[in-house]
Kinemage of the C-alpha trace (Angstrom):
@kinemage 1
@onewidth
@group {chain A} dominant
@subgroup {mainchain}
@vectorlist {calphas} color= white
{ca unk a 1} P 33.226 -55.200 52.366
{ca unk a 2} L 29.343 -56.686 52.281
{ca unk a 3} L 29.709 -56.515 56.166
{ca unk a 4} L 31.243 -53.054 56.006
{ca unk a 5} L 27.404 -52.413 54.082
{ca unk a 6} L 25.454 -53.932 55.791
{ca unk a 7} L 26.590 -51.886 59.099
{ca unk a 8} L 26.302 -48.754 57.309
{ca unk a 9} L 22.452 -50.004 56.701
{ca unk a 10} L 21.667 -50.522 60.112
{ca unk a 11} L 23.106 -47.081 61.397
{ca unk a 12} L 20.837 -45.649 58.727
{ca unk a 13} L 17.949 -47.350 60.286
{ca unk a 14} L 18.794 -46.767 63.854
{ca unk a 15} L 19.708 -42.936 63.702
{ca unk a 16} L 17.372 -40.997 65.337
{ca unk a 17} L 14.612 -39.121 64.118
{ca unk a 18} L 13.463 -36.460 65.791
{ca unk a 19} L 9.321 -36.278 65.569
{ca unk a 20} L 7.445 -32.911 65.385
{ca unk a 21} L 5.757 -32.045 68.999
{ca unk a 22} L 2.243 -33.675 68.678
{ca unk a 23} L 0.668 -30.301 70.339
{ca unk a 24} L -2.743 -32.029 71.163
{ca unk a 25} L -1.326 -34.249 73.093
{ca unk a 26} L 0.193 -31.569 74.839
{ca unk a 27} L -3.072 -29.690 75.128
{ca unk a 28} L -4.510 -32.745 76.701
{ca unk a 29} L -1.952 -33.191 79.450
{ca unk a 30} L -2.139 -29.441 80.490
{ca unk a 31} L -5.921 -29.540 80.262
{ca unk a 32} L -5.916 -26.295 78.131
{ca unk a 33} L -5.729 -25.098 74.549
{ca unk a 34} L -2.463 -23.393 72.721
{ca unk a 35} L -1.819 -21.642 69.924
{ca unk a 36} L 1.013 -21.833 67.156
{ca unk a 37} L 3.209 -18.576 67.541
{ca unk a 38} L 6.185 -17.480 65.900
{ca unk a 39} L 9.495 -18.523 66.154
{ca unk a 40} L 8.735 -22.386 67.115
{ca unk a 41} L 6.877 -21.590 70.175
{ca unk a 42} L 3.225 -23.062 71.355
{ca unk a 43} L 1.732 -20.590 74.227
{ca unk a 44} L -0.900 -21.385 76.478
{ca unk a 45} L -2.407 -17.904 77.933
{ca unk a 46} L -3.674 -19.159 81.309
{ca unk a 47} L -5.674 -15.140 82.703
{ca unk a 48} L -6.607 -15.502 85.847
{ca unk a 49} L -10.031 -14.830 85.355
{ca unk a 50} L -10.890 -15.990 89.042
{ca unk a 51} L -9.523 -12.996 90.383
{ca unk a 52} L -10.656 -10.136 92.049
{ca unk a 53} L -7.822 -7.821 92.450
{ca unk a 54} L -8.000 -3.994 92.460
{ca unk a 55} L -4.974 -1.478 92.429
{ca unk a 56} L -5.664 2.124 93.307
{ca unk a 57} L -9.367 1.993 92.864
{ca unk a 58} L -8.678 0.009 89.382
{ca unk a 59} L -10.203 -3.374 88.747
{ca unk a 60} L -7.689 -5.048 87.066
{ca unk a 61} L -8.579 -7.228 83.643
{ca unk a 62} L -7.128 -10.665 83.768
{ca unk a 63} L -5.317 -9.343 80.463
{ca unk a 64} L -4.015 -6.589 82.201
{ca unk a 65} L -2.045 -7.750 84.999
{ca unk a 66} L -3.305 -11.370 85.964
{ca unk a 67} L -2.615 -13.635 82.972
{ca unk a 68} L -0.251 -16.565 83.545
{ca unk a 69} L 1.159 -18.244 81.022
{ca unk a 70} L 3.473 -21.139 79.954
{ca unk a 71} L 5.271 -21.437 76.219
{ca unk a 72} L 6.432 -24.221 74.771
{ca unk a 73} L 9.770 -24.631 71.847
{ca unk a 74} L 10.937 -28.437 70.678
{ca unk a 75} L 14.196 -28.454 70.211
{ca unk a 76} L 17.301 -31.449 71.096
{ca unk a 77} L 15.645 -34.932 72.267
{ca unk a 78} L 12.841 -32.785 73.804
{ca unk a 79} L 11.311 -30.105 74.829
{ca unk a 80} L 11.738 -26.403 76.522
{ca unk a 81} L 9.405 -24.881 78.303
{ca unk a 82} L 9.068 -21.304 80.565
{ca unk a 83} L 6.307 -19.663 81.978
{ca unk a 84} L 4.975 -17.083 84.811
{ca unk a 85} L 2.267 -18.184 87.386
{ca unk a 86} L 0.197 -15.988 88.765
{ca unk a 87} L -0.884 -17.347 92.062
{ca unk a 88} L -2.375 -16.260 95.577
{ca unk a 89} L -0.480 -16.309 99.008
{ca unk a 90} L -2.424 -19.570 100.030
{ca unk a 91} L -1.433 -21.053 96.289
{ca unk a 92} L 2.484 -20.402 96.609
{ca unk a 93} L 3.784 -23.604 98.214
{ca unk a 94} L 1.474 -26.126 97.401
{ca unk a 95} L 2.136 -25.675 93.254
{ca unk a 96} L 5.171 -24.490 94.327
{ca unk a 97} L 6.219 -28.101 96.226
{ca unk a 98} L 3.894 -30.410 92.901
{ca unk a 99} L 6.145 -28.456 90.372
{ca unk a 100} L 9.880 -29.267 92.182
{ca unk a 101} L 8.618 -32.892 92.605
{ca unk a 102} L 7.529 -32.948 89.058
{ca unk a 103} L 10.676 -31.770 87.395
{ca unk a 104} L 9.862 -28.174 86.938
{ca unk a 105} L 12.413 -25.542 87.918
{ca unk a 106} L 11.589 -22.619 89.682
{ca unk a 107} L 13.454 -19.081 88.320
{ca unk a 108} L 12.016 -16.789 90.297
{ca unk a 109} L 9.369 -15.577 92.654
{ca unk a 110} L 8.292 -12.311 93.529
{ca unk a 111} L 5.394 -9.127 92.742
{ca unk a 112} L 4.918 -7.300 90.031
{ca unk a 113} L 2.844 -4.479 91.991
{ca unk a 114} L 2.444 -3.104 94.905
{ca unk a 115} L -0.745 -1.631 97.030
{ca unk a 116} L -2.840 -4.852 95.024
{ca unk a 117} L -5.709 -5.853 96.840
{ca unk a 118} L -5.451 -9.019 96.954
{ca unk a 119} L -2.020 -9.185 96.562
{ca unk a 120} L -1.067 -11.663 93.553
{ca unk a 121} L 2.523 -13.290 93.490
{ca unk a 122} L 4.427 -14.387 90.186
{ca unk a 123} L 5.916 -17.439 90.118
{ca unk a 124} L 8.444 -18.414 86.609
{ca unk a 125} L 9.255 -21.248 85.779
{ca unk a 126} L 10.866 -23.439 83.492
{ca unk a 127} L 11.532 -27.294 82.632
{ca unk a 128} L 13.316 -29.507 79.578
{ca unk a 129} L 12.201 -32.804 78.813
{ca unk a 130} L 9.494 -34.838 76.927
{ca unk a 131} L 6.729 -32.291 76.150
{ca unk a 132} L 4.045 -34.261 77.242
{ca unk a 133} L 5.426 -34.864 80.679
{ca unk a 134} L 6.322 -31.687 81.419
{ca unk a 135} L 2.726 -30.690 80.475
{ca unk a 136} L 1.149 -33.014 83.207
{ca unk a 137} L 3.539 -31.817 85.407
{ca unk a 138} L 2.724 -28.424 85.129
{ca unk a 139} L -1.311 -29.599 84.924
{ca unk a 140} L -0.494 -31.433 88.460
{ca unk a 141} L 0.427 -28.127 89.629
{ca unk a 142} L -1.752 -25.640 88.360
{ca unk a 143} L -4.951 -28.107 89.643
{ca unk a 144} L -3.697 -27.017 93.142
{ca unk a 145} L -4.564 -23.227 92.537
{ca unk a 146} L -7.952 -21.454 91.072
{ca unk a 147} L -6.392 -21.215 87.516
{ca unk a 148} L -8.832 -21.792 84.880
{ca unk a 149} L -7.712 -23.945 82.654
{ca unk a 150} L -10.080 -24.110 80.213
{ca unk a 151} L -12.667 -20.905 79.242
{ca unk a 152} L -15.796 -21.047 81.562
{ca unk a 153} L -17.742 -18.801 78.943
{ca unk a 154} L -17.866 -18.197 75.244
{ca unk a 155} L -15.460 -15.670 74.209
{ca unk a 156} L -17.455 -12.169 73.930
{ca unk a 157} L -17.296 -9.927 71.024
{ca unk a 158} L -14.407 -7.300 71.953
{ca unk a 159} L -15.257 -4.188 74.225
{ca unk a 160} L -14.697 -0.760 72.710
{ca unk a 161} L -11.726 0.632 73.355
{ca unk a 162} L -12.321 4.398 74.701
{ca unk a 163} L -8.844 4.966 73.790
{ca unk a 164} L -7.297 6.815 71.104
{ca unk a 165} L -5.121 3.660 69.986
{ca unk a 166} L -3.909 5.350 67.059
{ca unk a 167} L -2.301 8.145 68.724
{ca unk a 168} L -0.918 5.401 71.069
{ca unk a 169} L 0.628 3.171 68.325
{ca unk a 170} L 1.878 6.299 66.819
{ca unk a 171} L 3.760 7.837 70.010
{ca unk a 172} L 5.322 4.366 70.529
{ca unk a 173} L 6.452 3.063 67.296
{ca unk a 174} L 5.027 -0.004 67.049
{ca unk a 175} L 1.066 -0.741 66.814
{ca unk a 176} L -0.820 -2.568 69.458
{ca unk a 177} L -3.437 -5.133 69.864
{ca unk a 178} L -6.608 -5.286 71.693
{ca unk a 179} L -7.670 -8.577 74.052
{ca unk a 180} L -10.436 -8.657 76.352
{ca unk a 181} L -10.696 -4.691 76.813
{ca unk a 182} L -6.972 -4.413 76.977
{ca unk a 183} L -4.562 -2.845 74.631
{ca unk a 184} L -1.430 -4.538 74.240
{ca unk a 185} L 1.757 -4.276 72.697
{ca unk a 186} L 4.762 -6.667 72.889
{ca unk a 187} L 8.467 -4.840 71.747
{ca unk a 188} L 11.549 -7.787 71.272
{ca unk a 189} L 14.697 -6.758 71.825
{ca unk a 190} L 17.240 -6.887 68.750
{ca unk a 191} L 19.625 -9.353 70.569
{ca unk a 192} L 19.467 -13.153 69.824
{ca unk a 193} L 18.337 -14.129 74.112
{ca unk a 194} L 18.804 -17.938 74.594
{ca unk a 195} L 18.695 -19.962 77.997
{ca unk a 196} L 20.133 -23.722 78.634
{ca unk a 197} L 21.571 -23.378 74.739
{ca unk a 198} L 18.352 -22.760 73.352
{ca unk a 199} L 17.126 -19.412 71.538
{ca unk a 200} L 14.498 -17.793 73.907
{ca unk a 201} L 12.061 -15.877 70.984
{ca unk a 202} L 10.254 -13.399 72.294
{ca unk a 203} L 6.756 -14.991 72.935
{ca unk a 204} L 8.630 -17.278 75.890
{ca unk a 205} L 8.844 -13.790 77.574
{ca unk a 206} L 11.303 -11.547 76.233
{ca unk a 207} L 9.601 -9.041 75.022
{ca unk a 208} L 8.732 -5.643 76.397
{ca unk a 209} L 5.396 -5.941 77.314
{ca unk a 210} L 3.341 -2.909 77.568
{ca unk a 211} L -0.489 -3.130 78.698
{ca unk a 212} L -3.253 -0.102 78.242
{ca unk a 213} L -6.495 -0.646 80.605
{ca unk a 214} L -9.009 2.428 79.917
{ca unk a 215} L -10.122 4.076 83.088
{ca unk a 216} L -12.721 6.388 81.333
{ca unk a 217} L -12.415 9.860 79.558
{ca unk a 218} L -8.795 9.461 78.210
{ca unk a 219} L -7.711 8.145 80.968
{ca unk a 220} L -5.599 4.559 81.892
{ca unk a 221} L -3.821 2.524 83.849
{ca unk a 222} L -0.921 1.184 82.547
{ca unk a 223} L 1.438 -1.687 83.481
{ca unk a 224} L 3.930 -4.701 81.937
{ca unk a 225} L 7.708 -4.653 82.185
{ca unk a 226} L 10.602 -3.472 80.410
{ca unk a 227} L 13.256 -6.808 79.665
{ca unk a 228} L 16.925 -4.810 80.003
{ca unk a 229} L 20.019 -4.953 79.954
{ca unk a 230} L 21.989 -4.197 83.042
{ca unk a 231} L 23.155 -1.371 81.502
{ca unk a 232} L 19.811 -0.146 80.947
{ca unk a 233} L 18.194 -0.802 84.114
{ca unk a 234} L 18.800 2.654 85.835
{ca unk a 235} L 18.424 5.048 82.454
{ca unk a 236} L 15.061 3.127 81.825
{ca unk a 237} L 14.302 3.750 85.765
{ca unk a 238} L 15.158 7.659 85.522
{ca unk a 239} L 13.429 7.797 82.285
{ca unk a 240} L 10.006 6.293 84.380
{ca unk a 241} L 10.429 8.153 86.996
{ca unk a 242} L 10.838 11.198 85.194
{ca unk a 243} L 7.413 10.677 83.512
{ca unk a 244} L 5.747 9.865 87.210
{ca unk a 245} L 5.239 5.980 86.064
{ca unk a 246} L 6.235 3.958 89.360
{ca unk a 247} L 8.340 1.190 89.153
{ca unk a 248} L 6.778 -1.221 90.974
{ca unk a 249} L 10.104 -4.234 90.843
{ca unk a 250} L 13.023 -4.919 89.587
{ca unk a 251} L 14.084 -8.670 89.071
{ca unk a 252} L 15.366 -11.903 86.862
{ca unk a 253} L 12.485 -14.051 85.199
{ca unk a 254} L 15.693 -16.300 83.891
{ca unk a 255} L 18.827 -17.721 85.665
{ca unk a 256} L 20.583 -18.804 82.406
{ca unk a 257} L 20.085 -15.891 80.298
{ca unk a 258} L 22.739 -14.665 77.528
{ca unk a 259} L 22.974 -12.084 77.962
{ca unk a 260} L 21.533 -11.942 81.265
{ca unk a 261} L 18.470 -9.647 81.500
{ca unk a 262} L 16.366 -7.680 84.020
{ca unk a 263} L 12.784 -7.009 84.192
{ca unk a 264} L 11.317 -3.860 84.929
{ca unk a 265} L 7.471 -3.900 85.848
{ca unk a 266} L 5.616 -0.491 86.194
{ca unk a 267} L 2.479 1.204 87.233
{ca unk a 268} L 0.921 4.219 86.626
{ca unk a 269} L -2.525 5.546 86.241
{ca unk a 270} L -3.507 9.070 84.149
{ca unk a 271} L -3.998 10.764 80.818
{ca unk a 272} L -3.089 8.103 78.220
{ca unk a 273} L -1.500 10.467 75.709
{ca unk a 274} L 1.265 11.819 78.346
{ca unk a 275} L 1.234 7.864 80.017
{ca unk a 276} L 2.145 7.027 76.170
{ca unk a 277} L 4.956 9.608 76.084
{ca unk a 278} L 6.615 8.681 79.078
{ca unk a 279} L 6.891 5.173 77.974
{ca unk a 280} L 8.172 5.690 74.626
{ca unk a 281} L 11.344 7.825 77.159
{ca unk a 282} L 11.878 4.883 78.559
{ca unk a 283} L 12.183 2.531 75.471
{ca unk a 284} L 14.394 5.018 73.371
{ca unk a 285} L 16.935 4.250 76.034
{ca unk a 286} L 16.515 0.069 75.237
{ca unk a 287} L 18.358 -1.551 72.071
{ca unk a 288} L 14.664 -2.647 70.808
{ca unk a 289} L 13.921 -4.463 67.726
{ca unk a 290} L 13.061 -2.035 64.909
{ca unk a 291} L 9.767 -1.988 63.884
């Protein structure tokens, strides 16, 4: 019996525990900073404020159409993490070849635009393990491309937004938020989304995101993409098209999504009242979180 005891001690002692993430030492290995957001998840926003890119005679915001990003959620003996780089031609294969050889997965690579001068690429990716080493992974990568990783300047008081962003919020249903002269809105979806086993919340990038970039009297350019279900995908085109917003591609961010989703990414430029309307089309024909 003592014996019978004493092993029950030792499997007491020897069970493991699993620690909480130690998110600085994740911020160290990337070389950037994060920030706590809900549902488990620590984002790094990564804009690529390097760029010069214009699109129809817009100069497009590193908020607007250039930010990369990479999100972070502990869960089993590790770590999760997913995230969209947005790189030049001349960056694709050397990150892309330092990310395979680090462990990183690659989910997909493609544009979100079209006519961009210069034309940026998107590369997603994801990667399970200890969080630290995937960071410096990812870090290995990234130093192989222009990405800032850390702000060059102190952040500047916020432009004014010559939009009517209450009109906006009201037309869509759900109220935005404004980031470095960009007005932004993020819709989940009402379906639990999870990848590998693991939930997928919608700051790892399943949301509807929907971005606002004033153009001047009224006017913007708008872009983001619609996450869908196949189902959706050609009401949610016709409902675009309809309201003259191009859709610019059609693609998978994830390859083990349940259930397995599309994004839609969009462009238009015009009044942002009717821009506003058209969207909102579009998104009464997606089973969207109520707001």
């Amino acid at each position: 019996m003592r014996s019978l005891l004493l092993a029950g001690v030792v499997a007491l002692v020897v069970s493991p525990v699993h620690a909480e993430t130690d998110w600085k030492a994740v911020e160290a290995a990337l070389g950037a900073k994060g920030a706590q957001q809900p549902g488990g998840v620590y984002r790094f926003g990564l804009p690529r404020s390097d760029l010069r890119v214009t699109l129809d005679g817009v100069g497009l915001k590193a908020g607007f159409a250039l930010g990369s990003w990479l999100a972070f959620k502990s869960g089993g003996d590790g770590a999760m993490v997913m995230g969209d780089l947005v790189l030049t031609e001349s960056e694709v294969n050397p990150v892309m070849k330092r990310l395979v050889e680090g462990g990183i997965e690659i989910t997909a690579l493609h544009n979100h635009l079209i006519r961009a001068a210069p034309m940026p690429f998107y590369m997603h990716v994801e990667g399970h393990g200890e969080p630290v080493k995937l960071a410096k992974a990812l870090h290995d990568a990234l130093v192989l491309s222009r990405t800032p990783l850390m702000p060059t300047v102190s952040p500047a008081a916020q432009p004014k937004m010559e939009l009517d962003t209450a009109a906006i919020d009201s037309t869509l249903g759900v109220k935005g938020r404004m980031v470095g002269g960009v007005y932004q809105f993020g819709i989940a979806r009402a379906e639990n989304i999870r990848d590998s086993g693991m939930d997928v919340p919608p700051a790892m990038g399943t949301a509807t995101a929907i971005n606002f970039q004033p153009t001047g009297n009224g006017k913007a350019a708008i872009t983001g993409d619609f996450v869908l279900l196949p189902a959706e995908v050609n009401p949610v085109l016709m409902a675009l098209r309809e309201n003259e917003i191009e859709v610019t591609a059609l693609h998978s961010h994830m390859l083990k999504d349940e259930p397995r989703l599309f994004m839609m990414h969009f462009w238009a430029v015009g009044d942002a009242a009717t821009l506003a309307h058209g969207l909102k089309a579009a998104l009464d024909r997606t089973n969207s979180a109520k707001h």
